[in-house]
BAMAR-999363 format. One record per residue (C-alpha): x, y, z. Coordinates in steps of 0.5 Angstrom, whole numbers, plus 500, padded with zeros to 3 digits. Example, Ala and Ser with C-alpha at 12.3 -4.5 7.8 and 13.67 -1.06 7.14 Angstrom:
<recs>
525;491;516
527;498;514
</recs>
This chain:
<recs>
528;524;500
523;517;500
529;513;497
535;513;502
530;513;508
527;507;506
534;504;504
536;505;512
528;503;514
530;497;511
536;495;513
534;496;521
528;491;519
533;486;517
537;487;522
533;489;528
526;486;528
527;479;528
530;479;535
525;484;537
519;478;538
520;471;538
514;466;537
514;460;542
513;455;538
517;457;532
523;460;536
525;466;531
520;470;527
520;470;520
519;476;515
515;475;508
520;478;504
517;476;497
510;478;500
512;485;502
516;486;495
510;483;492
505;489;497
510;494;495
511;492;486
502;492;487
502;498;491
507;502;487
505;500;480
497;502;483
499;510;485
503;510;478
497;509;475
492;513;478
497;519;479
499;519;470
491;517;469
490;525;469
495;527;466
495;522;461
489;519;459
489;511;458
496;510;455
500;504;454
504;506;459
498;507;465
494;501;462
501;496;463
502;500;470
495;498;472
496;491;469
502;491;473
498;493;479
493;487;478
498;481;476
502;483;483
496;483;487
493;477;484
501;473;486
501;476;493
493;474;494
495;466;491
503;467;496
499;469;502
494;464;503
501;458;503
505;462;508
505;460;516
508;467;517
504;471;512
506;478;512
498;479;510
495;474;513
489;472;509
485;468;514
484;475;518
479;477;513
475;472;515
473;475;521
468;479;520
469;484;526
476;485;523
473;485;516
469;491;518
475;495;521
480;495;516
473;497;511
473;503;517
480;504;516
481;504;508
475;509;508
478;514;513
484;512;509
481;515;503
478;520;507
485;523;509
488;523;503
483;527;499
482;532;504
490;533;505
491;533;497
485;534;493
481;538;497
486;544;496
487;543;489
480;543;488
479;550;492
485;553;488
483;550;481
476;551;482
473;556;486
480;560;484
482;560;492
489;562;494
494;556;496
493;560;503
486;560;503
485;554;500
490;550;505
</recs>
């Protein structure tokens, strides 16, 4: 399902979201296709990872994920901070108000997220509560 959305998510980026704002002393915006492939393979190869650990241990496998995750990470960090038009602008983490706000988000991310997928699993698998209870 994710697959087809995605496919015409990006094809309305390509083709709408350039003219949607323009910068005035650059003329048309410009997108960091190299860095939102680069977010996309780190990201990516790091759920992989954490989803195959439980179920598989430390294999070759998640072990190679995991490197694949770090090798991606480390290229978007070093591409980011050369590009005028960074789709991850690396200067914004110096501000330290900013630097408090996404480390509030990424915790309410975490947050979010374990109590919408393992909360549930951990009531139904561990304190043997009914899908319906437990959600």
């Amino acid at each position: 399902m994710n697959l087809p959305v995605g496919i015409v998510s990006l094809f309305f980026v390509w083709r709408f979201l350039p003219h949607l704002r323009h910068v005035a002393h650059e003329g048309k915006m410009r997108l960091d296709w190299p860095g939102a492939a680069l977010i996309a393979v780190a990201l990516g190869a790091l759920q992989m990872f954490v989803e195959l650990l439980p179920k598989h241990g430390l294999t070759v496998e998640s072990g190679g994920l995991l490197a694949l995750a770090a090798i991606a990470g480390t290229a978007l960090w070093k591409w980011e901070k050369r590009r005028d038009y960074a789709i991850l602008p690396i200067d914004m983490f110096r501000n330290k108000a900013l630097a408090a706000l996404f480390t509030l988000a990424i915790l309410g991310g975490f947050t979010m997220f374990s109590l919408l997928f393992y909360a549930p699993r951990l009531f139904q698998g561990g304190f043997g509560m009914s899908p319906k209870d437990a959600g």
